[in-house]
PDB file of N, CA, C, O and CB in Angstrom:
ATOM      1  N   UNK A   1      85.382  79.225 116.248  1.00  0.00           N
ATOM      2  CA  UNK A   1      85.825  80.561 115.910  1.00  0.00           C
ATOM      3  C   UNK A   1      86.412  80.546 114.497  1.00  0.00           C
ATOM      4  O   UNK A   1      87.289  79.714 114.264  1.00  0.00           O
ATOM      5  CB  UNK A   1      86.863  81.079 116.942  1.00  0.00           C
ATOM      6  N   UNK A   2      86.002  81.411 113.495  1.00  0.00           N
ATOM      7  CA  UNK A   2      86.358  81.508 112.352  1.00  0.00           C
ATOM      8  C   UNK A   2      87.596  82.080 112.083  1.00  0.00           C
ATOM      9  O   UNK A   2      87.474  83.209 112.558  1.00  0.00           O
ATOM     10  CB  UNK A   2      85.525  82.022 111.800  1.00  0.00           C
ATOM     11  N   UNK A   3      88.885  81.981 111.539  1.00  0.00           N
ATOM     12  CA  UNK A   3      89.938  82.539 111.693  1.00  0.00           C
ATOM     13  C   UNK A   3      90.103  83.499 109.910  1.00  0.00           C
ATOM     14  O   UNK A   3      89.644  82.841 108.977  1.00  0.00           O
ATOM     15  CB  UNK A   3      91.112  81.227 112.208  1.00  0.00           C
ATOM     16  N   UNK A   4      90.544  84.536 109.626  1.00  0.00           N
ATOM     17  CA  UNK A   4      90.780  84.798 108.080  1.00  0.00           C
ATOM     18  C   UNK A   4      91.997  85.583 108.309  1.00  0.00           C
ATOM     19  O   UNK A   4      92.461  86.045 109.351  1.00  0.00           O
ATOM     20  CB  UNK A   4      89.513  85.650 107.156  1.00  0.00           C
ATOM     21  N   UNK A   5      92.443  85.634 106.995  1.00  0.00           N
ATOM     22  CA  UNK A   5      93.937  86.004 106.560  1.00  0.00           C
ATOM     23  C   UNK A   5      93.418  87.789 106.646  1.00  0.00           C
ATOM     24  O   UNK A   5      92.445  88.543 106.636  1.00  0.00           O
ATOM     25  CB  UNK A   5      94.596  85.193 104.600  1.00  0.00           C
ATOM     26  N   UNK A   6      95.483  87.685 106.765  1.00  0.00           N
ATOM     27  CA  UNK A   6      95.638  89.132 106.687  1.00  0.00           C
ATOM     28  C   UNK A   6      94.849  90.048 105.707  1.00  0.00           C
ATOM     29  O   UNK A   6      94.317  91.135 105.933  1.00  0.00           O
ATOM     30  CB  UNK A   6      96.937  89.335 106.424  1.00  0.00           C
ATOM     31  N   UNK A   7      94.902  89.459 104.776  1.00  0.00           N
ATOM     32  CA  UNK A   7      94.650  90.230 103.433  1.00  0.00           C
ATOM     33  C   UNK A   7      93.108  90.451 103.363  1.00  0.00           C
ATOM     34  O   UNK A   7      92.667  91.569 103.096  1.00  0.00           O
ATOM     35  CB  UNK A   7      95.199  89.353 102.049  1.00  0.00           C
ATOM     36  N   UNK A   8      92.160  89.225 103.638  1.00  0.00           N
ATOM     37  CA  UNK A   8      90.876  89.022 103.771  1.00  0.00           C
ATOM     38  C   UNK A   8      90.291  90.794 104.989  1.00  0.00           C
ATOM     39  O   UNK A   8      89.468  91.674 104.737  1.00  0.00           O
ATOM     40  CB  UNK A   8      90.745  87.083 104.583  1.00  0.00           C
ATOM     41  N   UNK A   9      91.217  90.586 106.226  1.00  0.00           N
ATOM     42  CA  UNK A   9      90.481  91.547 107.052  1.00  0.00           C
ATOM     43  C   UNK A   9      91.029  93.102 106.398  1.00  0.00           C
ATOM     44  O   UNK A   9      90.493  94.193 106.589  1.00  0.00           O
ATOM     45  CB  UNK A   9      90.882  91.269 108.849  1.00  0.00           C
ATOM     46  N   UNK A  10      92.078  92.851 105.700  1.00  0.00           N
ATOM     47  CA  UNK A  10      92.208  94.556 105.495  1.00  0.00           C
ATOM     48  C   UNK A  10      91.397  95.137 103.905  1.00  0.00           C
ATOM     49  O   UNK A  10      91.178  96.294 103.545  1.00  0.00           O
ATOM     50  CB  UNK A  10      94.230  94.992 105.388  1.00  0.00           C
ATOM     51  N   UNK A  11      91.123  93.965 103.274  1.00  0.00           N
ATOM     52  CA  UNK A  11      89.874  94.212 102.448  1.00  0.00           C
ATOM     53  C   UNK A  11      88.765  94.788 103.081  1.00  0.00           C
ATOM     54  O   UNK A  11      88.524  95.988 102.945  1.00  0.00           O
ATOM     55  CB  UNK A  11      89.396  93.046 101.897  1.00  0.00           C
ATOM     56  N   UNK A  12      87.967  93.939 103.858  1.00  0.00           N
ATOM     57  CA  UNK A  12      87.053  93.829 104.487  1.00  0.00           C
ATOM     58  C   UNK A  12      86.756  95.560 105.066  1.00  0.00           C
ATOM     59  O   UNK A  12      85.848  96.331 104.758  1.00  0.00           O
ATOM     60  CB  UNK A  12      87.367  92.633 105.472  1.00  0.00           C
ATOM     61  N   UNK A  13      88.189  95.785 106.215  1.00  0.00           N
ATOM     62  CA  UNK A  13      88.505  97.117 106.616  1.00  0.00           C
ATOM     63  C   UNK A  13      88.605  98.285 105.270  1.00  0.00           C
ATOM     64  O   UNK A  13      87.897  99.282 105.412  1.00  0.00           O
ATOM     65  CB  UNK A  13      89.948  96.970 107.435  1.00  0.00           C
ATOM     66  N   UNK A  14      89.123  98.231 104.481  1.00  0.00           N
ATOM     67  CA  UNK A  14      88.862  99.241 103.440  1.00  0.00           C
ATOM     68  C   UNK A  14      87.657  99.431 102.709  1.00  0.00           C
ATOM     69  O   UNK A  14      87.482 100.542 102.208  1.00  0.00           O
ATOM     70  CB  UNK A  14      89.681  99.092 102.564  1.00  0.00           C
ATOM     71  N   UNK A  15      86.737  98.488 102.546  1.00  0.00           N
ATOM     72  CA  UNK A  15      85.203  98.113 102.123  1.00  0.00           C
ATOM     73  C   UNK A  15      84.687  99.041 102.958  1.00  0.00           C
ATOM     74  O   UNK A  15      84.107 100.054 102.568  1.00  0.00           O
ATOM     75  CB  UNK A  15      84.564  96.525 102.373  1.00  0.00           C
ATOM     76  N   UNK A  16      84.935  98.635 104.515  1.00  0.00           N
ATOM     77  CA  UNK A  16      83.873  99.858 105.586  1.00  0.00           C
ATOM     78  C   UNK A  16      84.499 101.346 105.185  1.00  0.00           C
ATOM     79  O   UNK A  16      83.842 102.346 104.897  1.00  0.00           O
ATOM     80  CB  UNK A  16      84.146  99.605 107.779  1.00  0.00           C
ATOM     81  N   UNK A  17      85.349 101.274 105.220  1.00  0.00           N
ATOM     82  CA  UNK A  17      85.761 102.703 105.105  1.00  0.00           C
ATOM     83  C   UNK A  17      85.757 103.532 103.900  1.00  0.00           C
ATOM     84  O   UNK A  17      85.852 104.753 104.021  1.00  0.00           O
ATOM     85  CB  UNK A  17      86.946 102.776 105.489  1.00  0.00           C
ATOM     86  N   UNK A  18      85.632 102.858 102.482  1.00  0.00           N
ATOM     87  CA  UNK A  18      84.712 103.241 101.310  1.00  0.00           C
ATOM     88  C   UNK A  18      83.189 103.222 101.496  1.00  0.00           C
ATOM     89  O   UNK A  18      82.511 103.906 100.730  1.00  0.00           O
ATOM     90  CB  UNK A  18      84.985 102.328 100.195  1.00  0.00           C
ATOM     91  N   UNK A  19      82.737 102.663 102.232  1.00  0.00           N
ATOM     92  CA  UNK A  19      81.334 102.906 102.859  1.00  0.00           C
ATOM     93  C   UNK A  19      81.205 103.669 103.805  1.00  0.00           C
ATOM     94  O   UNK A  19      80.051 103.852 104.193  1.00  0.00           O
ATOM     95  CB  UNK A  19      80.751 101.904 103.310  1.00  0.00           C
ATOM     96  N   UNK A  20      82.236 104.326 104.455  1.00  0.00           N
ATOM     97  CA  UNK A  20      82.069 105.156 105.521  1.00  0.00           C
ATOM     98  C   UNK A  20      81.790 106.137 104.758  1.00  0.00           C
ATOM     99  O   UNK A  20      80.777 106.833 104.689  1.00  0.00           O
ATOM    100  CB  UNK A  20      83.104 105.344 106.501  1.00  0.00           C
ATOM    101  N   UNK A  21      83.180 106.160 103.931  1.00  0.00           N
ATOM    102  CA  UNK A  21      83.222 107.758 103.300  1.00  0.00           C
ATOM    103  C   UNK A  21      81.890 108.460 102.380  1.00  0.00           C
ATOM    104  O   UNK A  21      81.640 109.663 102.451  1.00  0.00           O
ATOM    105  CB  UNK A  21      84.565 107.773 102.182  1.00  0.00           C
ATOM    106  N   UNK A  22      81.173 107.590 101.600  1.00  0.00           N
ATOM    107  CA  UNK A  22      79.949 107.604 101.268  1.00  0.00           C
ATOM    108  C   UNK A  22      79.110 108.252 101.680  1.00  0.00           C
ATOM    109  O   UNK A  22      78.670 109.363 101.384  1.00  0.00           O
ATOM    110  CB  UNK A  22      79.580 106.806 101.312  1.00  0.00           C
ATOM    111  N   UNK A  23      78.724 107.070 102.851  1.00  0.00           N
ATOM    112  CA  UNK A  23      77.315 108.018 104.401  1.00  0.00           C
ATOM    113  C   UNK A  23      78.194 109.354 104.754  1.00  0.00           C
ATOM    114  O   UNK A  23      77.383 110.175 105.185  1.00  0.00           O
ATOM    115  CB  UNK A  23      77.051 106.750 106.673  1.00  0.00           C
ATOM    116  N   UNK A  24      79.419 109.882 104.754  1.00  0.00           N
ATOM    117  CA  UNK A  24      79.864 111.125 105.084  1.00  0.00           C
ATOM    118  C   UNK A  24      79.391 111.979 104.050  1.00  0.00           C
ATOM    119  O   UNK A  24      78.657 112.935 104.299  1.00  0.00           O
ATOM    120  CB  UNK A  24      81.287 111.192 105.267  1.00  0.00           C
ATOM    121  N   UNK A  25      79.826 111.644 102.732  1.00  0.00           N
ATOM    122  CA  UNK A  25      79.519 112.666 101.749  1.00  0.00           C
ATOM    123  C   UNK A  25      77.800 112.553 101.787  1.00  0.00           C
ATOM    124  O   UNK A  25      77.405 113.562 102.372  1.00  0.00           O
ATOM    125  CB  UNK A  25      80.316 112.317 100.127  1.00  0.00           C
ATOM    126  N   UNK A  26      76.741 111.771 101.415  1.00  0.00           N
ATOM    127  CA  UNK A  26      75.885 111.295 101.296  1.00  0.00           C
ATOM    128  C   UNK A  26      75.179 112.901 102.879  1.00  0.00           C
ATOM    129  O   UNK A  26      74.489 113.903 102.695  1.00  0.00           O
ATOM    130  CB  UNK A  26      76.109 109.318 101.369  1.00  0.00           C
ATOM    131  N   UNK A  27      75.532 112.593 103.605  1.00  0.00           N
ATOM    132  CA  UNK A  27      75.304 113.399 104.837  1.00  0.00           C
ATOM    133  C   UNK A  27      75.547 115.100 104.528  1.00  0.00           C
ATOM    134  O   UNK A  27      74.761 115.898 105.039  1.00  0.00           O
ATOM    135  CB  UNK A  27      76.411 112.803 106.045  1.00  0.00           C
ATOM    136  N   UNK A  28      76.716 115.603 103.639  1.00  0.00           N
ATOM    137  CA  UNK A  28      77.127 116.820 103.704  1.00  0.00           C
ATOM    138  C   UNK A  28      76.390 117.476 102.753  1.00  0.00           C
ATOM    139  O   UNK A  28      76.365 118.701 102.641  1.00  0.00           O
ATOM    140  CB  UNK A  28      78.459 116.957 103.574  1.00  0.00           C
ATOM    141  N   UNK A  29      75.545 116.391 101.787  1.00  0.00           N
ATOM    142  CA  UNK A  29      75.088 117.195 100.596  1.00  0.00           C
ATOM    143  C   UNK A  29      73.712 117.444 101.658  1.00  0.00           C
ATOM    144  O   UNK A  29      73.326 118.585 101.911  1.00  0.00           O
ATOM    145  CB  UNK A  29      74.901 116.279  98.767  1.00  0.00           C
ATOM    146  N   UNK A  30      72.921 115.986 102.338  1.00  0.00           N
ATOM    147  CA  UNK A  30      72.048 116.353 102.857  1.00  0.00           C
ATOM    148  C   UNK A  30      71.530 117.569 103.474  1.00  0.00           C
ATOM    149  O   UNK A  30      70.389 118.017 103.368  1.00  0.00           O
ATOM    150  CB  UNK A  30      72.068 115.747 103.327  1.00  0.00           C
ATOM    151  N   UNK A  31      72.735 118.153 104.280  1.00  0.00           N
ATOM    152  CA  UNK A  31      73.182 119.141 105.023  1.00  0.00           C
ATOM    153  C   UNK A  31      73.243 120.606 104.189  1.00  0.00           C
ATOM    154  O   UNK A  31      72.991 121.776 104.478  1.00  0.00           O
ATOM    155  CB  UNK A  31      74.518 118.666 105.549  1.00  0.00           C
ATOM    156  N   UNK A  32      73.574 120.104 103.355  1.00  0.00           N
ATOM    157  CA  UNK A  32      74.158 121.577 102.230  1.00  0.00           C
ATOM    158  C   UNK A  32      72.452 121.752 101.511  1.00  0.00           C
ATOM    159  O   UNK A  32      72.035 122.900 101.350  1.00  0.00           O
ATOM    160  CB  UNK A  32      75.915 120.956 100.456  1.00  0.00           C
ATOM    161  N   UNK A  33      71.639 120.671 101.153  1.00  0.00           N
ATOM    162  CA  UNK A  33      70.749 121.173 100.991  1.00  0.00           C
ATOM    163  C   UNK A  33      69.543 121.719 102.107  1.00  0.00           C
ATOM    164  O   UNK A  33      68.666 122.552 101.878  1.00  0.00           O
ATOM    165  CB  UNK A  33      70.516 120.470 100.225  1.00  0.00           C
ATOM    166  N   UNK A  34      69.805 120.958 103.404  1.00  0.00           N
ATOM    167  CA  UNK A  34      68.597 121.730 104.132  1.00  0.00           C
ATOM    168  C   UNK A  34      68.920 123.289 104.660  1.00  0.00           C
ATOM    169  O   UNK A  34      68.100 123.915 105.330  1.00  0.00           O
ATOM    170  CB  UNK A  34      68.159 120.817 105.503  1.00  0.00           C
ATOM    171  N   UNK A  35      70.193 123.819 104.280  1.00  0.00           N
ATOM    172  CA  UNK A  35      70.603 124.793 104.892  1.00  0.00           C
ATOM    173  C   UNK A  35      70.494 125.792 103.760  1.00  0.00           C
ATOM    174  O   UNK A  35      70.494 127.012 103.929  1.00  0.00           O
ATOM    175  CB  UNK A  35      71.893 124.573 105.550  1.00  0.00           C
ATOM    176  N   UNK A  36      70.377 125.026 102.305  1.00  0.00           N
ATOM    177  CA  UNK A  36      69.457 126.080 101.402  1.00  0.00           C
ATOM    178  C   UNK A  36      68.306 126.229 101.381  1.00  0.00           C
ATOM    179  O   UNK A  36      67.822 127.285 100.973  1.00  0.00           O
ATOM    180  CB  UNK A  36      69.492 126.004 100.273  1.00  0.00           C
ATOM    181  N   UNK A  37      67.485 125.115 101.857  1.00  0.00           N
ATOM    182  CA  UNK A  37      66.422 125.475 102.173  1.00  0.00           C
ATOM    183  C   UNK A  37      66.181 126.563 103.244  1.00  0.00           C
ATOM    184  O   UNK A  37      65.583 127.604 102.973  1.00  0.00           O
ATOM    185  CB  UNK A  37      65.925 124.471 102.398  1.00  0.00           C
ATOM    186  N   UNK A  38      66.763 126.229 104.705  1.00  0.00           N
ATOM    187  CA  UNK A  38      66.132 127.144 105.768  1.00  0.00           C
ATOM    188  C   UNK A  38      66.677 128.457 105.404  1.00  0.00           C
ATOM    189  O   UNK A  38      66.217 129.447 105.974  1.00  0.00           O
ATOM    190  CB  UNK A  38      66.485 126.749 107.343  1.00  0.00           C
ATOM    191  N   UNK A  39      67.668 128.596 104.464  1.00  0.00           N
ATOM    192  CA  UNK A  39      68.118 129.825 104.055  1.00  0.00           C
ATOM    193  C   UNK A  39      67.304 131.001 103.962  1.00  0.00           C
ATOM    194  O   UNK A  39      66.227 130.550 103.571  1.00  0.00           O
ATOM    195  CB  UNK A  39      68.599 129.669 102.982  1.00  0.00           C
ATOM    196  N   UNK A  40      67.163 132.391 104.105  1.00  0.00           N
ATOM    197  CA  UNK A  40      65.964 133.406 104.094  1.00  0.00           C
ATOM    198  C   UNK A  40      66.444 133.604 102.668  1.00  0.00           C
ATOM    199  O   UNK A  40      65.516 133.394 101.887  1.00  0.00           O
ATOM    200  CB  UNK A  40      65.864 134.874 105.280  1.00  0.00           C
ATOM    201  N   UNK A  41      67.923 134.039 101.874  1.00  0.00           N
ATOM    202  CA  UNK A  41      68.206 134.511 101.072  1.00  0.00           C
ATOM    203  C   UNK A  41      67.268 133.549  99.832  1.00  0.00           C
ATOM    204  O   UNK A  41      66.649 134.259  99.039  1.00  0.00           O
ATOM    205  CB  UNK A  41      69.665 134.657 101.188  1.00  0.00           C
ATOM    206  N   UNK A  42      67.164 132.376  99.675  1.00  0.00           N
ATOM    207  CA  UNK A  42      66.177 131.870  98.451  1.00  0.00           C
ATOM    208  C   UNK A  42      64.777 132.175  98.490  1.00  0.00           C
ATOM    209  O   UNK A  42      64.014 131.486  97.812  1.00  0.00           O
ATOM    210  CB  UNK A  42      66.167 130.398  98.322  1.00  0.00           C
ATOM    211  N   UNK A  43      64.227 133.345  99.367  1.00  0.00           N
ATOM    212  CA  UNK A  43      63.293 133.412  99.322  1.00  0.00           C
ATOM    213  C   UNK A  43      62.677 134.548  99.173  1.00  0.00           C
ATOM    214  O   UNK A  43      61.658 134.974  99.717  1.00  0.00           O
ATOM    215  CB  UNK A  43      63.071 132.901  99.971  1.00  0.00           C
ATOM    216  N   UNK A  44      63.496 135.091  98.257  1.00  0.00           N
ATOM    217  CA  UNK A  44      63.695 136.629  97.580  1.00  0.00           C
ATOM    218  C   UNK A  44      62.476 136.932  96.699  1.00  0.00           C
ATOM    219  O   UNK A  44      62.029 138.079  96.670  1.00  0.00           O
ATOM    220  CB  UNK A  44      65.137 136.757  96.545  1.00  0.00           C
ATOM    221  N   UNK A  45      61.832 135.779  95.859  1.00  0.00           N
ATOM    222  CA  UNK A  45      60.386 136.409  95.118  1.00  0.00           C
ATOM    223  C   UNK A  45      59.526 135.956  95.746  1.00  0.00           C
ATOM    224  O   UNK A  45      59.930 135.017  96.432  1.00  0.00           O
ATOM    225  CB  UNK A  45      59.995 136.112  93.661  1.00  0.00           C
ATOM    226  N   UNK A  46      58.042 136.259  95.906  1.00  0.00           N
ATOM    227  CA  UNK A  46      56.673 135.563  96.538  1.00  0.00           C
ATOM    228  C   UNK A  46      56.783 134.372  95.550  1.00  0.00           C
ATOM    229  O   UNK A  46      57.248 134.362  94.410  1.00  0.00           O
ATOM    230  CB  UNK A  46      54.996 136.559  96.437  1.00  0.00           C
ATOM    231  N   UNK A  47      56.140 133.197  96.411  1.00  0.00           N
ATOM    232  CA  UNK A  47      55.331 132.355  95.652  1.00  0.00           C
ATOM    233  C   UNK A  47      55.058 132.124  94.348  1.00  0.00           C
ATOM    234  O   UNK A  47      55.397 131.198  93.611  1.00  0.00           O
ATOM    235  CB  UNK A  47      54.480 132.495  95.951  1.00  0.00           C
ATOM    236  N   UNK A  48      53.949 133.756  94.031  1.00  0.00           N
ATOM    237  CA  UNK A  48      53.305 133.875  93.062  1.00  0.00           C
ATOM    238  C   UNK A  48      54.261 133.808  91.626  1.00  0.00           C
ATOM    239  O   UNK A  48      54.286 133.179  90.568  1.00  0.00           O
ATOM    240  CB  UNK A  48      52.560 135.057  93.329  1.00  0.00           C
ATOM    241  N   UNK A  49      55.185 135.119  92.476  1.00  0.00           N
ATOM    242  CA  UNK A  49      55.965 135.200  91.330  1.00  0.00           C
ATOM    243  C   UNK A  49      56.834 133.827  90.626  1.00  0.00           C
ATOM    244  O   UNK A  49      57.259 133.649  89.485  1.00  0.00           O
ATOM    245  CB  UNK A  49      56.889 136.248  91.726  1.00  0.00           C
ATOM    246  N   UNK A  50      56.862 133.242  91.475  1.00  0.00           N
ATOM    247  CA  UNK A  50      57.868 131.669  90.691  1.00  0.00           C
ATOM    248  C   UNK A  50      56.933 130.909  90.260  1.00  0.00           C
ATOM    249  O   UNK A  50      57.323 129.838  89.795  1.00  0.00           O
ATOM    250  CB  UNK A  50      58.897 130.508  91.781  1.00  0.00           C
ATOM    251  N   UNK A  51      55.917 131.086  90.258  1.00  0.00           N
ATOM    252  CA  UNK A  51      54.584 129.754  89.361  1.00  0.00           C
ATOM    253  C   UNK A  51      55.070 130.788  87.926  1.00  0.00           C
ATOM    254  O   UNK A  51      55.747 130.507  86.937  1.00  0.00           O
ATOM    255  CB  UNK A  51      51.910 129.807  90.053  1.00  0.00           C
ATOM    256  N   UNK A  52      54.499 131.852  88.276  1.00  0.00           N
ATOM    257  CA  UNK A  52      54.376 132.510  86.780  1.00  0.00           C
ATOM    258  C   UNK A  52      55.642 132.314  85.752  1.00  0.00           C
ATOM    259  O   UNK A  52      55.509 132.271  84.529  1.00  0.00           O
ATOM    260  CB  UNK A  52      54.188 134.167  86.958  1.00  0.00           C
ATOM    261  N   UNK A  53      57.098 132.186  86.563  1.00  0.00           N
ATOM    262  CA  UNK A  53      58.414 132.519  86.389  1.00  0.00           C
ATOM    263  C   UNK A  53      58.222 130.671  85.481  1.00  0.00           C
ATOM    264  O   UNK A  53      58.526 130.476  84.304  1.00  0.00           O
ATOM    265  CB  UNK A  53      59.630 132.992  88.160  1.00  0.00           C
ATOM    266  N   UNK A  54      57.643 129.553  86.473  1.00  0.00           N
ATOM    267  CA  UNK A  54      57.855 128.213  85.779  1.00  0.00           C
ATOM    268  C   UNK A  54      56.890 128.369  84.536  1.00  0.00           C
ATOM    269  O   UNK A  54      57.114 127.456  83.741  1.00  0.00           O
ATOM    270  CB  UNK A  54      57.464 126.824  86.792  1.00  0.00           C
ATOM    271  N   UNK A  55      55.641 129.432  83.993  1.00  0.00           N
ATOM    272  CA  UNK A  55      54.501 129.052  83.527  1.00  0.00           C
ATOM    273  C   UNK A  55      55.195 130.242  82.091  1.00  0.00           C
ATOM    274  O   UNK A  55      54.684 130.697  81.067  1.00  0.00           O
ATOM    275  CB  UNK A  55      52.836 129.335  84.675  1.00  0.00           C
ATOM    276  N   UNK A  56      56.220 130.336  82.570  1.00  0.00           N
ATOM    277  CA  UNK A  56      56.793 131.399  81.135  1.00  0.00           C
ATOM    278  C   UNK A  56      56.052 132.523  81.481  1.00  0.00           C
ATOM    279  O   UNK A  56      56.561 133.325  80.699  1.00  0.00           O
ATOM    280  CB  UNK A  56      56.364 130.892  79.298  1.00  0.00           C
ATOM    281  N   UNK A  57      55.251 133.128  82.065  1.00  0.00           N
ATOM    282  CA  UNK A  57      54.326 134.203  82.027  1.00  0.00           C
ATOM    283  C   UNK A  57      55.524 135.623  82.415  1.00  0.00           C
ATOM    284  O   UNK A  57      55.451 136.685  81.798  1.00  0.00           O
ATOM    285  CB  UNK A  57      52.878 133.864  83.311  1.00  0.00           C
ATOM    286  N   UNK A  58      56.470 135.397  83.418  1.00  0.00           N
ATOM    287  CA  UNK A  58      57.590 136.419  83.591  1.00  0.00           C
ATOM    288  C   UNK A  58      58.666 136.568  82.346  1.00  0.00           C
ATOM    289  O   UNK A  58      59.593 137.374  82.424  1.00  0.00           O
ATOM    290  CB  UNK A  58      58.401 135.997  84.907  1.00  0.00           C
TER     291      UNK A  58
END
């Protein structure tokens, strides 16, 4: 059985939990963007109109 110091495991413990916090944020943007996607409100011009809008033509 491997034994380590105090100091060693509460590193260790703050490492996961700077990695926790990460996959949390990492997760909320995920979230924040699929919910602009399924959003109806971004989908205010046709199609058409946003090619033309990227092609300078609007």
């Amino acid at each position: 059985m491997q034994y380590s110091s105090k100091e060693n495991v509460i590193e260790c413990l703050s490492i996961i939990i700077e990695k926790s916090n990460l996959v949390i944020e990492r997760n909320e943007k995920i979230t924040s963007f699929h919910d602009f996607l399924s959003s109806s409100t971004n989908m205010t011009r046709p199609a058409s109109g946003i090619g033309k809008t990227i092609c300078g033509v609007l």
